[in-house]
Every structure is written in C-alpha cells, then in structure tokens.
N, C-alpha and C positions, 0 to 999 in steps of 0.2 A: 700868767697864762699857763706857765707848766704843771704850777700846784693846780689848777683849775680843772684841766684836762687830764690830771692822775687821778683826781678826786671823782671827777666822772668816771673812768677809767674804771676803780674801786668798785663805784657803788654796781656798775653795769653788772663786772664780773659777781660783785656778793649778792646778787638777786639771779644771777644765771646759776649760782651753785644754793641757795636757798629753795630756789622754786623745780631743782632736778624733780625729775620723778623718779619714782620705784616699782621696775618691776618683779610681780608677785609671781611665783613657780604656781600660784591656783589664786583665780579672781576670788575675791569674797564674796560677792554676793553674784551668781550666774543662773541663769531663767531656764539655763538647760541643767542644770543640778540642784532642785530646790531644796531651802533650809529641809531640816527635822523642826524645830521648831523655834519660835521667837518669844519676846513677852513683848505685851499689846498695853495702851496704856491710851485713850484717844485726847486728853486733854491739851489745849492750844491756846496760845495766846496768855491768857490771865486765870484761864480757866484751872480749877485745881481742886482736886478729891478732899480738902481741907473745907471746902463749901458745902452743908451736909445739903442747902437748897438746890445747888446745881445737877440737872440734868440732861446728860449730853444728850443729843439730837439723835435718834437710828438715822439718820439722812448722813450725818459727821461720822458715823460710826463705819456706816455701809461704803463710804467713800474710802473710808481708809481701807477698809476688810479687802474691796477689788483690789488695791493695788497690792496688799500682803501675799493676797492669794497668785499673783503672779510670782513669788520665790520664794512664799514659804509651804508647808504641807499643815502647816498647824499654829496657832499662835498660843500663848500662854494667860487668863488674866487672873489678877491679883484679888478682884475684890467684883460685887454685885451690887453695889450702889451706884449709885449717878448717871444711871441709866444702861451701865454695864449687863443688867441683868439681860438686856437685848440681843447682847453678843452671840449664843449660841442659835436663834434664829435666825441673824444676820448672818451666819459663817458657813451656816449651809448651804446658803443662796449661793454660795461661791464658791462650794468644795472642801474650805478649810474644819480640820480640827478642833478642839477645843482642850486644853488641860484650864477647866474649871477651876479659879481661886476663890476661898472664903478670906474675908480677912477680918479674923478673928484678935479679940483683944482682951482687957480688963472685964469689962460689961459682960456679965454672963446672959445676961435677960437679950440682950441686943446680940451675943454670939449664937445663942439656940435657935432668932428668928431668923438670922441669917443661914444655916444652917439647913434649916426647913424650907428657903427658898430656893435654894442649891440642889436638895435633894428633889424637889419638884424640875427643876432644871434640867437634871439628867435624865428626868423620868421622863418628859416632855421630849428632848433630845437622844433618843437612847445611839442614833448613827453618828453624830456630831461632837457628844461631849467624851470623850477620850478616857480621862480620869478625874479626878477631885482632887484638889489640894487644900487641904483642910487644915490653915494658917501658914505665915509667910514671918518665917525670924521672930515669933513672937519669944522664944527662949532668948535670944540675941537681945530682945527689946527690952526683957522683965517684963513684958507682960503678963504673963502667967506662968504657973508652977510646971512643972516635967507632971505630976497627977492630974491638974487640972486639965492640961494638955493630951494627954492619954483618955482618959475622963473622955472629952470631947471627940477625939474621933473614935472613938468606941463607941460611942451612940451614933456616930452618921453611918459607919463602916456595913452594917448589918442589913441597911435600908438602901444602901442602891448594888447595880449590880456592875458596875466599874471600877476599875483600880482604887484604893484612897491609896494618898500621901501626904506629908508634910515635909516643907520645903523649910531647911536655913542652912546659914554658913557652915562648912565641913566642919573647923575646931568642934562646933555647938553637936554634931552628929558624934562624933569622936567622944565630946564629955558625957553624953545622955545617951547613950547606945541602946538602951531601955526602950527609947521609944519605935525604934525598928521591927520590934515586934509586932505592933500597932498597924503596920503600914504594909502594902504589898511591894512598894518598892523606895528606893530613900531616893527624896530630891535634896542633891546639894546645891549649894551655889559658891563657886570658886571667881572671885573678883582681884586677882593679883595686885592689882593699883592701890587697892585700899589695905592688904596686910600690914601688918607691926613692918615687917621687913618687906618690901615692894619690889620683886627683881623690875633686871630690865624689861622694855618692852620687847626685844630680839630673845629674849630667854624666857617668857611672861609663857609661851603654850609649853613649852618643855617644861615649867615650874608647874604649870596645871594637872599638867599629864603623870606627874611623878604624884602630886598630892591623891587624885582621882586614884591612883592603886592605891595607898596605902587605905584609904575608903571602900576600896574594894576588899582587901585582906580584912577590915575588921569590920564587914556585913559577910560573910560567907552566903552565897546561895540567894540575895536579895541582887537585883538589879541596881545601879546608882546612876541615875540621869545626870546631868551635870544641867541642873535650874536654871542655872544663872550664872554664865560668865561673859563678859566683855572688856573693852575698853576704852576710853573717855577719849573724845578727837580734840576737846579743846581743856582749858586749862591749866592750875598751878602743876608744878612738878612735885612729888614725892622720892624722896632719895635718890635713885637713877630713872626712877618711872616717869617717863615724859609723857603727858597726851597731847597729842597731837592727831591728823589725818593720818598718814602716812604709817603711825604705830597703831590705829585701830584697826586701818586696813591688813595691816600683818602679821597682828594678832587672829582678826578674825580668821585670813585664809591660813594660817597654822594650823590653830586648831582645829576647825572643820578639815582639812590634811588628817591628823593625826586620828579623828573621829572615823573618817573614812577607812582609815587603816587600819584601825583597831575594833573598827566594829562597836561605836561606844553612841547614846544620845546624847545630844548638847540641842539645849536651848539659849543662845543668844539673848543677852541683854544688850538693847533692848530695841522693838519696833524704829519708833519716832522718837527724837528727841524732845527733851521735857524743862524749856527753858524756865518755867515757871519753881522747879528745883532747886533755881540758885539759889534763891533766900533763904532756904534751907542748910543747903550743902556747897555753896559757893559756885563759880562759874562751873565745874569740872561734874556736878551733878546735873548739869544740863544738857549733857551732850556726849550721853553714849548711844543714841542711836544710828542705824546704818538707813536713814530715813531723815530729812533734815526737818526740823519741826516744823517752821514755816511755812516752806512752801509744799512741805510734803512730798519731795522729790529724793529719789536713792542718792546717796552719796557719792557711793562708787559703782558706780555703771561700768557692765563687763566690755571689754576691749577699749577704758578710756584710762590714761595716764595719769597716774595719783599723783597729787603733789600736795605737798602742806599749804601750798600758796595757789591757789588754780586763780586768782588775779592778780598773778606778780606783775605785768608787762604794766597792766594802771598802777601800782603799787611802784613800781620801778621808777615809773614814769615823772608822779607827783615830788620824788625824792631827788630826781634829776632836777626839776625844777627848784626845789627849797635847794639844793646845793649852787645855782646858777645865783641865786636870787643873795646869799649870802656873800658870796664873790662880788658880786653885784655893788653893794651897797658898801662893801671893802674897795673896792676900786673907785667908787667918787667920793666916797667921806675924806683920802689924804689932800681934797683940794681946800679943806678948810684951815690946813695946818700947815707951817714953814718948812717943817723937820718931814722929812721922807720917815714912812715905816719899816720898823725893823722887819729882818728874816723871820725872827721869831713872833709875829704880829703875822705877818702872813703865814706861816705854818698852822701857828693858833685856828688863823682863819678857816686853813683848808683841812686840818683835824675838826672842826666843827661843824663843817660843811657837809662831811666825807659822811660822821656821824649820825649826823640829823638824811641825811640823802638816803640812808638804809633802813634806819631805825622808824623813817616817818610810817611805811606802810606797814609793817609791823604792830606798831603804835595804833593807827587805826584800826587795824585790823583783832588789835588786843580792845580795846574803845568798843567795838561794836559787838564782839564774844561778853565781854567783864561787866557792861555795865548793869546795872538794875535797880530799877527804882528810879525816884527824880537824884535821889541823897547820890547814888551810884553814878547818874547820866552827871550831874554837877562836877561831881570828885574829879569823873574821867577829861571832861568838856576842858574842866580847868586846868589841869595837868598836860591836855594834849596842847590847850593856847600857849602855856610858856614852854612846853616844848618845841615850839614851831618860832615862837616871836624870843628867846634865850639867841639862838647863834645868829639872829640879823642885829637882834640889840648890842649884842657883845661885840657884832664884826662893826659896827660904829664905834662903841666906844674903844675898841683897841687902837682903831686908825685914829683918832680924837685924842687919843692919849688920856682920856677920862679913865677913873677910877669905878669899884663896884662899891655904890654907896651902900652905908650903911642903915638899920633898920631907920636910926633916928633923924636921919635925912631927908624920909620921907616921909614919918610920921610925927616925928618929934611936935615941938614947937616952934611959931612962924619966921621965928629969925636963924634956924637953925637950918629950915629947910632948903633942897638942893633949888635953883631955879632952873635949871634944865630941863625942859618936859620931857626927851629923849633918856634923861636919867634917873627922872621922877619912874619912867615907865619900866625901865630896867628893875630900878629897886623895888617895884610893886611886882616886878615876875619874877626877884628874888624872893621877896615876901611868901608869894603865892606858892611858889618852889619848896622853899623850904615850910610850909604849913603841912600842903598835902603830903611832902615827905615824912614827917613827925608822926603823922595821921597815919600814915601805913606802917611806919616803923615798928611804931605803939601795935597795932592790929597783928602783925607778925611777931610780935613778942608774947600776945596776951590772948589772941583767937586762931592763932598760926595754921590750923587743919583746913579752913575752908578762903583762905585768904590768897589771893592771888600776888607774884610779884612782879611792880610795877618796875622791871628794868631799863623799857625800852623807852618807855617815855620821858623816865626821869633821868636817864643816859642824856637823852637829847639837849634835857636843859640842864645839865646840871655840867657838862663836858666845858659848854662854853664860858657859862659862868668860872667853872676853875682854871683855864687860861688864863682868862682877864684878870681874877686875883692875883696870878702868880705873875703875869706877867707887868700888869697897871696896879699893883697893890702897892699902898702907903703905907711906908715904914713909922709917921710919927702920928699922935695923936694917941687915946686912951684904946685899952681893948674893948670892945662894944660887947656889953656882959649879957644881950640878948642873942647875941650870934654864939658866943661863947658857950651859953646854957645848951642852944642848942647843937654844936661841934660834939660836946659831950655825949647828948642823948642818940645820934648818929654812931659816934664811936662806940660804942657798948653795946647799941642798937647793931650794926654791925657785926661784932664777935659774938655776941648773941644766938643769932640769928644763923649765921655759920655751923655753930657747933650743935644748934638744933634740929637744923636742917641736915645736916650732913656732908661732907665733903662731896661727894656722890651727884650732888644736885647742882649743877649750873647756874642754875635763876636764882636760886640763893646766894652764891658765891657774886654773881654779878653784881645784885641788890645790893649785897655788903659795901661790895668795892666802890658802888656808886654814892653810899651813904657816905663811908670817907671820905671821898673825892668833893662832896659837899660839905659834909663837916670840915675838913680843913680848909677851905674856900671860906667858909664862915668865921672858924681861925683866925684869918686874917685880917679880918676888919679892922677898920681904926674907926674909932667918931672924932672927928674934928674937933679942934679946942672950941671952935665959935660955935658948937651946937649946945 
C-alpha cells in the first residue's frame, strides 16, 4: 500500500509539472496587434496540392480568410492552382492582403501559363494583391538554374505594377546574390528547427535575428522580409530543438518582439496546420501552424495559459487508473502461490506502475499526433496495446513467480509450447515489443530526418518486461539465438543512433536507453531443454 500511494504520489506530481504553463512577456497571436503577415495554405483532411484534380471550394477558402482576417493584415500564398487562384477575390471581401505566389518549377511551358495568370491576378486586383512572389525554394529544390530563374522574373517584373520577389532559404540568398538584382526586395525564409545546426528553441528568435543582419549587410539598400519563419508544436526532436506547444508559442511571441522593435517584416509559417505533410516530412511537417488543422481553431488564444498538455487532468487521470489497475492484479495474483513476494517484486511492480501511469497520456497523445495512414494507425495501435497490457502482464507473472518466455515458447513447435494462456499472452506482447521496436530502430538508422522517436510507449512496455527478466529470469537452458540476434541489433541500434542524433537531444538518448533495456532483457532468455 506504501509503494501504491507513492506511485500515485509520482505520477500526480509528474503531470502537475509536465502540464505547467508558460508565461509569455507578448501573447502570440493578439486581435489587438494584428500579424504583418502569415502563409495561407487551405488544404484539410486528405486533401493535398499533389492532386492536380483537386479544387478547393471558395466556400473553404472564404471560411478560413474570415477567421485570418481577425489577426492577420495579410496572408501569404504559394501557388494558384487548386482553386487558390480565388484567394485574392476572396481576401478583399475581408480586408486582407495578398503577397501573390507562383510556384514555379521544371516545366517551362506550365511556369509561363502560370505566370500569365498571376499577372492577370494583380491586374484584376490592383488594392488587394500586395506583391508577387515569383517562385518558392525552387534554387533549394534544383529545380531550376540561377539564369533560368532570372530569365523568369524578368519577364513577369515589367508587366505589373507591384513589388516582384522571390522567396527561399537565406544560405540560397547568400550563394546566388545575383538574383537581388531581379527583385525589388529579397524574401527569406529563416526556419531554425530545420538547420544543419538547430539551436535551441529559447535561443531559436535570437539565432534568427542575428542571421536576418548578416542578410541585411549583404543586400545593401534592398528591403529583406523574413517569408518564412516558424516553429513546429508537434514532433521528433532535432539536436536541442524540441517542437512542441509551449516552444512554438515562444518562438512566435520572440520574434514578433524583436520585429516590433526593430522595425523588421516577418511573415509566420504558417496559417493552419497541414497534417496531410506527414507523409512527406514526418509528424513535425504537420504542425506548424498557429491555427490547428482540424478544427480550425487558434491555438493560442490571447489571455489563455499555454501548456504542452491542455488535457493533462484526462491524461493524468487514465495513468492513475493503469497504475491502480497494475497494483491491482499484483495484490491478488500472491493468492495462487505459497511463498509471499519479494520486496524486489513489489518494487518491480511499482517501477512499472509508476512508468506506465505517466507515460500512458503521453503515449496517446504521441498516437494520435504520429500516426498516419492505416500502416501508421496499426504500428502506433500495436505498440500502444503492449504498452498498456506489458506491466499488468508482468505484475502477474512476477507474483507467479513465472518466467519471460521465450520466442519459441510460443511459436515453436506443439510440444514445446508454454500452456499458460496468461503466458502465451505475455510472450506475444513480447513478440509484438520487440517487432515494432526493430521496425523503428531500423527507420532511425536508415530514414532518421523524418522519423519520430517512440520513447514513450516503448518505455512503457519494455520497463516491465526488463524487471521480470532480471528478477524471474532462468539461469539454465540454451541461449535463444532469436532474442539474441535481436539484443544485438538493439545494441548497435542504440549507439547509433545516439552519436547520430546528438548528445543534445533527449528522445534520442532516451530511445537508446530503452532499446538496451530491451535488448538485454532479450539477453537473457533461456529456451528450455524440452522445447
């Protein structure tokens, strides 16, 4: 009952300091100090500019523009297909600006007609469309040449009678400075999360603000917007760069700070979140906006308390519950057995307990950001069950005095097999455990930039299972050379993955820890003579 009531204890207090809020010296987003300007992007759901049939609704369009036009002065778009070319009628209805995108690529035949629709655009528009931006990264992309490029806005530049620009990442300004001439003022776009080197996100506007001058010193006399900078609420981590809520929000009111102060534009990436990204750019290309995709609703609403968790108290809640529930099943399982359980059996217990009681909402809460796709919702679905069913299974078999069977225990052949349904289920959420773990290890070794890490859920099951090893593990029998192949690919997965990632990054470091803590769990398998 003591371990029970500290275990609870634990989890109360590690969600009352998980779920603090932050407050910000300037809200992000305030109805009394509208943006300068945002980038717009209306696609929802499934919906996605990779559809050249798809076009969005002006009804979906005109929905979003009302609510923009409440905190921004202007939105930004990238492109005039898929029904985008309606935007600048749409935004006058409502007061909003326009900085006009073409997006421009390989296809010369397809970038001139695009081109031509743009300029009719503004021409149509002369109070609304703001400036042109005449391609988006296409140097970054290799899509086309620095000539070709120049080439191209020199033929739109002459025929309207608005700013042109072209937009991409600073390096790309910095290498081809050539093209400044071209343009009446240079759009950069500064995304800290994504550099070679990623500061923090507490140093992510001061890292901005220092690159923006030296962009300033090497355009003399040109204006330099800042296109595009934000950052990501959900997501894997990058070196020290964490996304989360709490860093997008303090990101943003930094910068707009520093903007204010210095007299500088910034455009915010971006409107709405864009979960349809992931598949592209993993969970963390899904969710930079200050606008939540879904439901379409602000983020952070001015005079409301940020937290990274705004349902910790159900979050807290559900974790209370898996900790009671593992105690639970530890307190009547020693009625099947003569010999009382050790201290070290109940410790086991309430380290598993303790574990899973914090890490469950979390877990869910990473589950319903990470997944995508059916392959995505399966991975997560299975991962989250033996997370959940790892420390009730294990708080049995520790009181039992049962062992963690091994692969061929429960796959083998019929005279080998464990008869235990209770232990049959165990070693199929070992099985499952260690699958999806191999499956992510692998992916973090070999697609590592867009891959999220699964610490929390595999924490969950992987904690209890390593008790039970060390504490109910059999000394005699063969070493079972399936568990063994995989302790290996864990271990090296592990250091890996560490030294790739970076010291700097937590969810790396944790990931590792957790792969050894499973890999040596697997270690220790024995197969029984009789199998």
């Amino acid at each position: 009952m003591a371990l029970l009531f500290l275990s609870l204890g634990i989890i109360v207090a590690a969600w009352w300091w998980l779920a603090t809020p932050v407050a910000l010296t300037r809200a992000p987003i305030d109805d009394a100090s509208k943006l300068e300007c945002v980038s717009y992007a209306p696609f929802r759901n499934d919906q996605t500019p990779h559809d050249p049939t798809l076009i969005v609704s002006p009804e979906q369009i005109a929905e979003d523009l009302k609510e923009l036009a409440k905190v921004s002065k202007c939105i930004r778009t990238y492109s005039i297909d898929n029904g985008l070319d309606k935007v600048p009628e749409l935004a006058s209805r409502v007061g909003l600006k326009v900085l006009l995108g073409v997006w421009i690529g390989r296809d010369r035949a397809k970038n001139a007609q695009l081109c031509d629709i743009a300029v009719s655009l503004v021409k149509d528009h002369p109070g609304t469309v703001a400036a042109l931006i005449v391609g988006s990264e296409v140097l970054l992309r290799g899509d086309m040449t620095v000539g070709d490029l120049r080439q191209t806005i020199q033929t739109v530049k002459p025929r309207v009678d608005v700013p042109v620009t072209y937009a991409d990442v600073w390096e790309f300004w910095l290498r081809y400075r050539e093209v400044a001439a071209d343009v009446d003022f240079v759009t950069a776009h500064f995304l800290p999360y994504w550099e070679d080197l990623p500061p923090r996100a507490e140093d992510a506007a001061a890292h901005v603000d220092d690159v923006r001058k030296q962009v300033v010193a090497a355009f003399p006399g040109k204006e330099i917007l800042i296109g595009e900078t934000g950052w990501p609420s959900h997501g894997r981590m990058r070196d020290g760069a964490l996304a989360s809520r709490v860093n997008q929000a303090r990101f943003i009111s930094e910068i707009l700070e520093r903007a204010r102060r210095d007299k500088f534009r910034v455009n915010l990436f971006e409107a709405y979140d864009e979960p349809w990204k992931r598949r592209w750019e993993g969970t963390v290309g899904g969710y930079w906006g200050l606008f939540d995709g879904a439901e379409r609703k602000l983020k952070y609403p001015a005079g409301v308390a940020i937290s990274n968790y705004p349902f910790w108290k159900l979050q807290m809640a559900g974790g209370l519950l898996l900790c009671m529930g593992v105690f639970a099943v530890a307190f009547f399982t020693p009625k099947r057995r003569l010999a009382s359980p050790s201290l070290a059996s109940w410790v086991a217990v309430a380290v598993s307990a303790t574990a899973g009681g914090i890490l469950l909402g979390i877990s869910i809460d990473k589950m319903l950001q990470e997944s995508y796709g059916l392959g995505g919702w399966l991975v997560q679905g299975f991962l989250l069950t033996a997370a959940v069913t790892a420390p009730l299974l294990s708080s049995y078999a520790l009181m039992s005095g049962q062992r963690l069977p091994a692969f061929l225990e429960v796959l083998g052949p019929p005279k080998g097999l464990t008869p235990l349904f209770l232990s049959n289920m165990l070693g199929v959420m070992l099985i499952v455990t260690t699958l999806i773990a191999a499956q992510t290890a692998l992916s973090l070794i070999f697609d590592a930039r867009w891959r999220d890490f699964p610490f929390a859920a595999l924490t969950m099951a992987v904690v209890p299972l390593w008790t039970l090893a060390f504490l109910n593990g059999s000394k005699s029998g063969e070493r079972a050379l399936s568990e063994a192949v995989f302790a290996g690919l864990f271990a090296l997965a592990a250091v890996y993955i560490v030294f790739n990632e970076g010291f700097q990054n937590w969810q790396a470091m944790w990931t590792g820890a957790t792969y050894l803590l499973l890999g040596s769990a697997l270690w220790r398998a024995r197969t029984p003579a009789a199998v």
